[in-house]
C-alpha positions as CSV (number, residue, x, y, z in Angstrom):
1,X,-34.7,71.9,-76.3
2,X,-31.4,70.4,-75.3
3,X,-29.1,68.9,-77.6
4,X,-28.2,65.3,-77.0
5,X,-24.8,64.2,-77.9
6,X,-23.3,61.0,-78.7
7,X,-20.8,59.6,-76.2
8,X,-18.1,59.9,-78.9
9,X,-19.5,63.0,-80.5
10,X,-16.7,65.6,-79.4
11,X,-12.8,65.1,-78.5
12,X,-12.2,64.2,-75.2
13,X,-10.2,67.9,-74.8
14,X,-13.7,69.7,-75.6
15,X,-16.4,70.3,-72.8
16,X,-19.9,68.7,-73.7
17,X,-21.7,70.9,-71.5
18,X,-21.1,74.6,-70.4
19,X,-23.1,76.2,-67.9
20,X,-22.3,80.3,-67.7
21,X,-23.5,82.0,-64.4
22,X,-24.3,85.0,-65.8
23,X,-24.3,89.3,-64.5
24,X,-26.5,90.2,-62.3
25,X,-27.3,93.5,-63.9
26,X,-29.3,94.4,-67.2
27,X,-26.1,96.7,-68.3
28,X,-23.5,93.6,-67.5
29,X,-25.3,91.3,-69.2
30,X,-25.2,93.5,-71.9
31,X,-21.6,93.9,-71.7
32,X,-20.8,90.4,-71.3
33,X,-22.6,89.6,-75.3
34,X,-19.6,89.4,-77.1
35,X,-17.6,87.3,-74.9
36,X,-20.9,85.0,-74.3
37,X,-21.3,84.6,-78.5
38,X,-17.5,83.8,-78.7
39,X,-17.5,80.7,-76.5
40,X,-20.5,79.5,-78.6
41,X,-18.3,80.2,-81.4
42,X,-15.7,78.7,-80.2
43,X,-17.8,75.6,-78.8
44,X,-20.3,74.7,-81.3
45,X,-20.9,71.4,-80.3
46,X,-21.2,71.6,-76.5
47,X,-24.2,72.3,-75.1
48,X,-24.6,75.8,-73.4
49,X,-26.7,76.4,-70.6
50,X,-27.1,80.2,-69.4
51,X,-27.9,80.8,-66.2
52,X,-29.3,84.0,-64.3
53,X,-31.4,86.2,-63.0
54,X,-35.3,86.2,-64.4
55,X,-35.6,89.3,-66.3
56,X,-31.7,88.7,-67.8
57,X,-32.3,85.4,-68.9
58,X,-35.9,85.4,-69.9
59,X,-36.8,89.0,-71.1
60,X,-33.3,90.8,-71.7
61,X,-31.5,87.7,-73.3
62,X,-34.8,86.5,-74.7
63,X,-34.3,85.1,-78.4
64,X,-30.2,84.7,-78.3
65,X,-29.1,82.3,-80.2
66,X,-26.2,80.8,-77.9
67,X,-28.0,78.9,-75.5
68,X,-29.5,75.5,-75.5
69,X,-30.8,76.0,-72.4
70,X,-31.9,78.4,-69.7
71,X,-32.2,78.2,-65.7
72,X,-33.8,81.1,-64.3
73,X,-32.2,81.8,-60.8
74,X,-33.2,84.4,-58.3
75,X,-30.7,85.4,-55.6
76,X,-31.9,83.5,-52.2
77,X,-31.1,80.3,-50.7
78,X,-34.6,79.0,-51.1
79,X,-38.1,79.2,-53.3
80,X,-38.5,77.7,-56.6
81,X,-35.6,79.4,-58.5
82,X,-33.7,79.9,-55.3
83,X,-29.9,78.8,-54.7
84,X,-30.4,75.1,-53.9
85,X,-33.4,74.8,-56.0
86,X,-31.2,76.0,-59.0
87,X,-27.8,74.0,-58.0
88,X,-30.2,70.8,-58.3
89,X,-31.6,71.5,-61.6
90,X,-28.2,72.2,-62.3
91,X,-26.6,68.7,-61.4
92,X,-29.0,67.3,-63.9
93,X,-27.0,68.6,-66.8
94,X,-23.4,67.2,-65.2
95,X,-21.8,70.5,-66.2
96,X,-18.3,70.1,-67.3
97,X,-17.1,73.6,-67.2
98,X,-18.9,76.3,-65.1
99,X,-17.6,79.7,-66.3
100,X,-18.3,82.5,-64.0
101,X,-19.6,85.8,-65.0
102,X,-19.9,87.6,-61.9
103,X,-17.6,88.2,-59.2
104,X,-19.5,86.8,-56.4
105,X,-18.8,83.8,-54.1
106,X,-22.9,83.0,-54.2
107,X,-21.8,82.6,-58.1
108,X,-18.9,80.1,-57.2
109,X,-20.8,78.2,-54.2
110,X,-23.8,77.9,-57.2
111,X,-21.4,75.9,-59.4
112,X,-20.3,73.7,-56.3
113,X,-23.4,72.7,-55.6
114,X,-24.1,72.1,-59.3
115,X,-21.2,69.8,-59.3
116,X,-20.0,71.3,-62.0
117,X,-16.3,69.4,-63.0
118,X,-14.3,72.6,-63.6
119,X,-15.3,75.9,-61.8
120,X,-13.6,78.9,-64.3
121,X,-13.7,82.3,-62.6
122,X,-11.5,85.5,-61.5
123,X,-10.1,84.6,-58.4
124,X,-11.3,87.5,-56.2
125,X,-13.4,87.9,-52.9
126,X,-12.4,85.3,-51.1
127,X,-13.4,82.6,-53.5
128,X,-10.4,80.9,-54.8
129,X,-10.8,77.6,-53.3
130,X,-14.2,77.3,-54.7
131,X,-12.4,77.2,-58.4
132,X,-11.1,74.8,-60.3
133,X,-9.6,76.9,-62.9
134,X,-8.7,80.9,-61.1
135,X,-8.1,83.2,-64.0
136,X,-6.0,85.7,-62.8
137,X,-7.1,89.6,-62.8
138,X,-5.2,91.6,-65.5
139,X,-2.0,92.6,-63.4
140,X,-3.2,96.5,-64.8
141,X,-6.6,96.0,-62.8
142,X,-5.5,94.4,-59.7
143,X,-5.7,97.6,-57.7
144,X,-9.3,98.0,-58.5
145,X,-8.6,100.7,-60.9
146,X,-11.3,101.8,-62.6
147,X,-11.7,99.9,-66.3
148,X,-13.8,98.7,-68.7
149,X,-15.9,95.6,-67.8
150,X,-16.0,94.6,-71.4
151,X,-12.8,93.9,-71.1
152,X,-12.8,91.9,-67.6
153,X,-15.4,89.7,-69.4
154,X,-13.4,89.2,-72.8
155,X,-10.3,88.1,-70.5
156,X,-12.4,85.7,-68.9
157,X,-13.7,84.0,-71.9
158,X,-10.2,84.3,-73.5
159,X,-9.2,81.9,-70.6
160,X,-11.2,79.1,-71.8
161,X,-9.5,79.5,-75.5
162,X,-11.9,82.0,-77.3
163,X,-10.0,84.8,-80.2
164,X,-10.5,88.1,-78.4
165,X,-14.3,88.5,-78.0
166,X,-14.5,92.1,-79.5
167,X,-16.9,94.6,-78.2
168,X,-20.1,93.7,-80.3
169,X,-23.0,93.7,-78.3
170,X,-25.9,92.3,-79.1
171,X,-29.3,91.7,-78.4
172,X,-32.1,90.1,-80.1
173,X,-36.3,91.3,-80.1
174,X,-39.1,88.5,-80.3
175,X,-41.5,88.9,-82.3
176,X,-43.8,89.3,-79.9
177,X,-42.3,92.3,-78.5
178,X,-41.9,93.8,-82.2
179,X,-45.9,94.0,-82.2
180,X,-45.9,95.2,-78.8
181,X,-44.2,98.4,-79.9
182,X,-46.2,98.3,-83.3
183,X,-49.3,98.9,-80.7
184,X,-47.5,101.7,-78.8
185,X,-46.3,103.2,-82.0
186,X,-49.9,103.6,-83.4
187,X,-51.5,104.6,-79.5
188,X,-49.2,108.0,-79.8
189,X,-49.2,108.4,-83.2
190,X,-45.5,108.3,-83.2
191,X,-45.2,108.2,-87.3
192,X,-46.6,111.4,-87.8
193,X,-43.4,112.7,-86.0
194,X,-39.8,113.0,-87.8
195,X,-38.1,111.3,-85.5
196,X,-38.5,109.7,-82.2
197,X,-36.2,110.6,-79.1
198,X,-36.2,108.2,-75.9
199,X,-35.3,108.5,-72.8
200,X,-34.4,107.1,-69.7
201,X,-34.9,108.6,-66.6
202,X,-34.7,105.5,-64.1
203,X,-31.5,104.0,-62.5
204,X,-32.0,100.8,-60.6
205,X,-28.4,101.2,-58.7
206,X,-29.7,104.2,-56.6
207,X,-31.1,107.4,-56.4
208,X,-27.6,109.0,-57.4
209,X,-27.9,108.4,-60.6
210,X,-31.3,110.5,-61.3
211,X,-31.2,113.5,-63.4
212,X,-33.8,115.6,-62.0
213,X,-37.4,115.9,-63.7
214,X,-36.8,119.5,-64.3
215,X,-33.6,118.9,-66.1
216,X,-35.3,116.2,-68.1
217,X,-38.8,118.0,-68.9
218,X,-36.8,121.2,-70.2
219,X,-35.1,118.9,-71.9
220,X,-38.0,117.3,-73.6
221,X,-39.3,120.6,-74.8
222,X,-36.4,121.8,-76.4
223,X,-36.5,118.0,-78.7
224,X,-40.2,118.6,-79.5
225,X,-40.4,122.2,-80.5
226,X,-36.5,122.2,-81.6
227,X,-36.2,118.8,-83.6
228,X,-39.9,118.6,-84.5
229,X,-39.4,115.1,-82.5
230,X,-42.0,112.8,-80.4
231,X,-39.9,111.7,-76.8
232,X,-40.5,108.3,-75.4
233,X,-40.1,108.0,-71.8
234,X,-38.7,104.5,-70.8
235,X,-38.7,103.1,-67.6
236,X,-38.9,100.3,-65.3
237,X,-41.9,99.2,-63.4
238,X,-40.9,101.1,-60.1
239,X,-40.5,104.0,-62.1
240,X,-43.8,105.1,-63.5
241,X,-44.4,107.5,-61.1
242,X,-41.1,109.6,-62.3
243,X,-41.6,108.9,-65.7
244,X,-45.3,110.1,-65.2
245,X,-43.7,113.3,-63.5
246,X,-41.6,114.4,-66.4
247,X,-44.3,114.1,-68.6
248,X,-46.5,116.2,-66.6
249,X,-43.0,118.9,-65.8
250,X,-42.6,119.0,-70.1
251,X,-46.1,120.4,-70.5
252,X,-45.9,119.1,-73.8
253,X,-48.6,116.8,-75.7
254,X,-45.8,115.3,-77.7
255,X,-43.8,113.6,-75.0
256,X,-44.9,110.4,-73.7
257,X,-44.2,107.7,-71.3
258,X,-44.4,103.6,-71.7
259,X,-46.5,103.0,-68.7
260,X,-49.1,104.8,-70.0
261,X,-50.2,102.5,-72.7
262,X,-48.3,99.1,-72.0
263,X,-46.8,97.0,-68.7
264,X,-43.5,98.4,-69.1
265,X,-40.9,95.4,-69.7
266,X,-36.9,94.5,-70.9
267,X,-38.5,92.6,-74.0
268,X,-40.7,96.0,-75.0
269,X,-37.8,98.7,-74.0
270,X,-35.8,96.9,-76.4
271,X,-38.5,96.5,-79.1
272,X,-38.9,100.5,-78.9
273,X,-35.2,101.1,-78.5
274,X,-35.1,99.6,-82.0
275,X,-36.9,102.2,-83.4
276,X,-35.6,105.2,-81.8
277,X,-33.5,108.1,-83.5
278,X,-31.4,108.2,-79.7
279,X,-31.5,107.8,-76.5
280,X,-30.4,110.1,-73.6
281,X,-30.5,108.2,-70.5
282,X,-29.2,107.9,-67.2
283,X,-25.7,105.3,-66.7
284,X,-28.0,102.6,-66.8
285,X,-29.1,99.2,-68.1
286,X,-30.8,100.8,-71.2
287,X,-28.0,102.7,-72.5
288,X,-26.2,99.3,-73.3
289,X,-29.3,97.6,-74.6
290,X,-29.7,100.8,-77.0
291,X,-26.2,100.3,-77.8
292,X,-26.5,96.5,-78.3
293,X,-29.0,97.1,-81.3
294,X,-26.9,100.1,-82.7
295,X,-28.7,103.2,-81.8
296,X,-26.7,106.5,-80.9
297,X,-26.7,107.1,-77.1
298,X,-25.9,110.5,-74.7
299,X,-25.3,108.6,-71.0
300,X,-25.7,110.8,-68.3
301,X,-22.7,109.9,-65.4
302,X,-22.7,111.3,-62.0
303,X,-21.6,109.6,-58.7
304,X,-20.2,106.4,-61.5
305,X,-16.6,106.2,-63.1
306,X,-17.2,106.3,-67.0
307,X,-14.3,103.8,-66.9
308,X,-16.2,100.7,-65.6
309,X,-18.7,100.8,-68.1
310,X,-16.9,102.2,-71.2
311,X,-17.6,99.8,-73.8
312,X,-16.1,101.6,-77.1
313,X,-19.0,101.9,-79.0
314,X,-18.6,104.6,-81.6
315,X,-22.2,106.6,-81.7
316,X,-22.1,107.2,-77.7
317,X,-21.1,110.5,-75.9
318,X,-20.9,110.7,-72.3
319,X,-21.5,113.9,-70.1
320,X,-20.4,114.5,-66.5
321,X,-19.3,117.0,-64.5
322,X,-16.0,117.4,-62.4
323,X,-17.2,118.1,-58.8
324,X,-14.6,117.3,-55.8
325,X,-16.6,114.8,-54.3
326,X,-17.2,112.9,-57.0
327,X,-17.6,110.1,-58.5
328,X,-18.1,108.7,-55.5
329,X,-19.6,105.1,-56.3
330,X,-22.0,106.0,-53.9
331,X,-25.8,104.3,-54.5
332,X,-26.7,107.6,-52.5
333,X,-25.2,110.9,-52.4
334,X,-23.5,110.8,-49.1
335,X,-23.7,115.3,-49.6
336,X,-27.2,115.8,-50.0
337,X,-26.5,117.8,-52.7
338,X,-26.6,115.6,-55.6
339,X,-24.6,118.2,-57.3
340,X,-22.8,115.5,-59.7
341,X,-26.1,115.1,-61.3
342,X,-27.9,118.9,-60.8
343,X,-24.7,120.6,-62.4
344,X,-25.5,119.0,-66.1
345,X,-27.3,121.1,-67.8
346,X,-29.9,120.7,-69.9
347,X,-28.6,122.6,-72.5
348,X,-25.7,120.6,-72.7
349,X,-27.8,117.5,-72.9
350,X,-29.1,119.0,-75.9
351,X,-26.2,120.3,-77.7
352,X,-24.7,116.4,-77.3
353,X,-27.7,115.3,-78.7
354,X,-27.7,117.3,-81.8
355,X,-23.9,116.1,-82.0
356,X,-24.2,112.3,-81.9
357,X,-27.5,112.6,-84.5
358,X,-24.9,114.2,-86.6
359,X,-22.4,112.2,-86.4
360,X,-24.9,108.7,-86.6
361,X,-26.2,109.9,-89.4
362,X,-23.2,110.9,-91.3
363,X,-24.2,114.7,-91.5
364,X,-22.2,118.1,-90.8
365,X,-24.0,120.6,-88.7
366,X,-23.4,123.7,-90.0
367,X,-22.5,126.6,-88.0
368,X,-25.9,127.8,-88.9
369,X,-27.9,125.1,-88.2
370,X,-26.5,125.1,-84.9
371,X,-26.8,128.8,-84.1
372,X,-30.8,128.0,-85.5
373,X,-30.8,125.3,-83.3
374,X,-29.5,127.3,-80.3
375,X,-31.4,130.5,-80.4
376,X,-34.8,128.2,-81.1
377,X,-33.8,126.7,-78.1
378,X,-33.1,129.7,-75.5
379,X,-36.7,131.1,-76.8
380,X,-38.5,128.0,-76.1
């Protein structure tokens, strides 16, 4: 519910209502937590109205306690939760800030047609006359250098008078979605394992970004037999058919995949994510959700810059391979060679794995452990 306020309830100075047009994509949002919580710090008596895409604002964001209120907006011009649909649910709320997440002039023109009184946003694109307030880029990041996002969103939230955000993530699971993975813990059998090892195998910005099945079934073998570990396939609902294919590529009755047992979902891969002893994933969405609720993550970067998405959280290690074409940025590989992706190793995957467990959990490997480790490995 919204909360009402009394016409003399906060100084004049102090917005009563806050709309935030927020990322686009599942890692963004993510990234943009800690700059989102300080402005409802910072704020506590305005109202705060998030606004985004579906899945971010329903499933991924589900059970946040900054908002007093959602709008659900999907990225045409018409439909139910299209632009002008949205921009008129919007002008019920008389917005007197609108602080801009994205990047995007649809973002900007959204606020407009909200009438929102003060449009706050990086003035980039082509969209400076559609803001009220342009924060200007960091001058160090005017040349599109590669850099953390974090950070662009922390600026951005420091320009409506927030302390430096921090880089906290967080994320919250509903009950619901606890049970959910109560169910799929008991349908494999997972606490009859040591530990549980996820992973991700999906990336929803393009094909460039897949490690190949191979990688990730030899991969999975080396967790079970090595680490004595259950692996958890995540994935998206377009993805089943990959995740299914590892699965099938491991050989292995202890490695398992979501879609198997439950509708795959944002609210359910965090639930499980909760629960996991790692994740080794893809640079995806998931790697920042896992982050968000503290578990140690190996990211797998190919065609991406590790700069954009670097969000300086202690138990991560990323992997990727200097090849001259790369990182390209490409969605793609414009080569055909995807060799970005096909020149990490699995063994390395798993020696990085072993590595941030350690570290995460506070232990020393021994030399001996590791050479144990290693020669188990090469025979399996």
């Amino acid at each position: 519910m919204i909360k009402k306020n009394s016409e003399n309830s906060l100084p004049s100075n102090i917005p009563r209502t806050i709309a935030l047009i927020l990322p686009n994509w599942v890692g963004d949002a993510v990234m943009a937590t800690p700059a989102i919580r300080a402005i409802r710090q910072t704020y506590p008596g305005s109202v705060i109205i998030g606004v985004g895409r579906p899945h971010i604002v329903t499933d991924l964001l589900e059970g946040v306690p900054w908002f007093d209120q959602i709008i659900p907006w999907e990225r045409r011009l018409n439909g139910p939760k299209g632009l002008l649909a949205t921009s008129k649910i919007l002008r019920q709320f008389r917005p007197d800030w609108a602080i801009l997440f994205p990047n995007s002039f649809r973002a900007a023109v959204l606020a407009r047609l909200g009438r929102c009184q003060q449009i706050i946003g990086f003035a980039r694109y082509g969209r400076f006359w559609l803001l009220h307030r342009p924060v200007n880029y960091p001058r160090q990041f005017r040349k599109s250098t590669p850099h953390p996002i974090i950070d662009d969103y922390n600026h951005l939230a420091q320009a409506v008078g927030t302390p430096h955000p921090g880089y906290r993530m967080e994320l919250y699971v509903t009950p619901q979605h606890i049970d959910n993975a109560d169910l799929f813990w008991r349908s494999c059998k997972l606490d009859t394992y040591s530990q549980v090892i996820m992973f991700h195998c999906g990336a929803a910005y393009g094909s460039s970004k897949l490690w190949p099945i191979d990688h990730f079934a030899q991969l999975a073998r080396w967790v079970t037999q090595c680490l004595h570990a259950a692996v958890v396939i995540l994935h998206g609902p377009q993805e089943e058919s990959l995740a299914a294919g590892i699965v099938r590529a491991s050989r292995s009755p202890h490695v398992f995949h979501v879609g198997s047992v439950a509708p795959p979902s944002l609210g359910l891969t965090k639930a499980l994510l909760r629960r996991a002893a790692a994740l080794v994933t893809t640079d995806s969405g998931p790697r920042h959700i896992a982050a968000a609720l503290g578990r140690p993550v190996v990211t797998l970067f190919g065609p991406t810059h590790i700069a954009w998405t670097e969000t300086y959280y202690e138990y991560a290690l990323h992997l990727q391979k200097k090849v001259s074409c790369g990182p390209c940025q490409k969605r793609q590989c414009p080569e055909k060679h995807h060799l970005c992706m096909k020149a990490l190793r699995p063994e390395e995957v798993f020696d990085a794995l072993i590595q941030i467990l350690g570290i995460y959990n506070s232990k020393i490997v021994s030399c001996n452990n590791l050479k144990r480790l290693y020669e188990t490995r090469h025979a399996a």
